[in-house]
C-alpha positions in Angstrom: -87.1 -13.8 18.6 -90.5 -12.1 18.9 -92.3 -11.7 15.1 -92.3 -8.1 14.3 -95.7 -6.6 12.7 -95.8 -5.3 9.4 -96.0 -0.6 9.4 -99.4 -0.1 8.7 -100.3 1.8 5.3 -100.2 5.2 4.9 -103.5 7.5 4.9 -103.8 9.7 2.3 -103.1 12.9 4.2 -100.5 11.4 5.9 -99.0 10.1 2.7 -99.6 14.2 1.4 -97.7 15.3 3.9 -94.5 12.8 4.2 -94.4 13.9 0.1 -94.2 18.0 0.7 -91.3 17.5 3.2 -89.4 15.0 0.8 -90.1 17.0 -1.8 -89.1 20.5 -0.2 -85.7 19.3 0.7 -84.7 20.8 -2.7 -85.6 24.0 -2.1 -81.8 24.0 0.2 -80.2 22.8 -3.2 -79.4 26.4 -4.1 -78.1 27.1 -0.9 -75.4 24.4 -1.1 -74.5 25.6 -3.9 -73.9 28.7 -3.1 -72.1 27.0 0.5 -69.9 25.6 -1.7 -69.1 28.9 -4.2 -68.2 30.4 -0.7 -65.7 27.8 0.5 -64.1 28.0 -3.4 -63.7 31.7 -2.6 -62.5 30.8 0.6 -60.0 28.6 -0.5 -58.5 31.3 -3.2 -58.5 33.8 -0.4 -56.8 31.8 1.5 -54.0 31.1 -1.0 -53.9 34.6 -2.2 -53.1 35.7 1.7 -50.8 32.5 1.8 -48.7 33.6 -0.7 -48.5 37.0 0.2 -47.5 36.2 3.8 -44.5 33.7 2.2 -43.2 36.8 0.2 -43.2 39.1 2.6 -41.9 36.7 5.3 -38.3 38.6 5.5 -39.2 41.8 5.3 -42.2 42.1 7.8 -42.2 42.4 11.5 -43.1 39.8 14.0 -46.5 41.4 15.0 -47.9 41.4 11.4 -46.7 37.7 10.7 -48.3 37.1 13.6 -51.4 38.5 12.0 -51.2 37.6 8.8 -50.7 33.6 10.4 -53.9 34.4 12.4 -55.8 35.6 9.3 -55.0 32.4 7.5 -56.7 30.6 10.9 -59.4 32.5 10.2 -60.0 31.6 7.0 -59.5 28.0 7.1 -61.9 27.8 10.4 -64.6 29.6 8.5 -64.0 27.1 5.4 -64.3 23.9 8.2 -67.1 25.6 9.9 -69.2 26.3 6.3 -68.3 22.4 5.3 -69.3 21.0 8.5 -72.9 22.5 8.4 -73.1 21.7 4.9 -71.9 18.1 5.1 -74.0 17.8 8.9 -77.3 18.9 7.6 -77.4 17.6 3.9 -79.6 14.5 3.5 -78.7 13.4 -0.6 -80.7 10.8 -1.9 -80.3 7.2 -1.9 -78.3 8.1 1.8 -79.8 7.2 4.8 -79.6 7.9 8.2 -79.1 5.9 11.1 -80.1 6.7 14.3 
């Protein structure tokens, strides 16, 4: 094997710098919060219109189960869509990335 050479050190600004933008990643902390309030409302939406549809299963017509079956689609993409942008751009701490 060939012997690798050690990084050379940081420069001050340089060092400045690489602290601002490891530091600033928790100015998105409120903004997965809030991510995750919305899937919780999501989720109770989603059961609400869930239960609604199974009580009125024999009493409705086909066109609005049909609806109501593509309303609970919609929900739960929306809920996989918010959690895969969450999960896809969140860097936490002590997790690294490979590339």
């Amino acid at each position: 094997m060939i012997p690798t050479q050690s990084q050379p050190a940081h420069t001050l600004p340089e060092g400045i710098v690489e602290a601002v933008i490891f530091a600033s990643r928790w100015l998105l902390a409120p903004i997965y919060v809030g991510l995750g309030a919305g899937l919780i409302v999501l989720l109770i939406k989603f059961v609400q219109r869930a239960v609604e549809l199974l009580t009125h299963v024999l009493t409705t017509d086909g066109d609005a189960a049909i609806i109501g079956i593509l309303s609970l689609i919609d929900l739960s993409l929306m809920g996989s869509l918010v959690l895969s942008n969450t999960s896809a751009t969140a860097n936490w701490p002590g997790m690294s990335v490979s590339t």
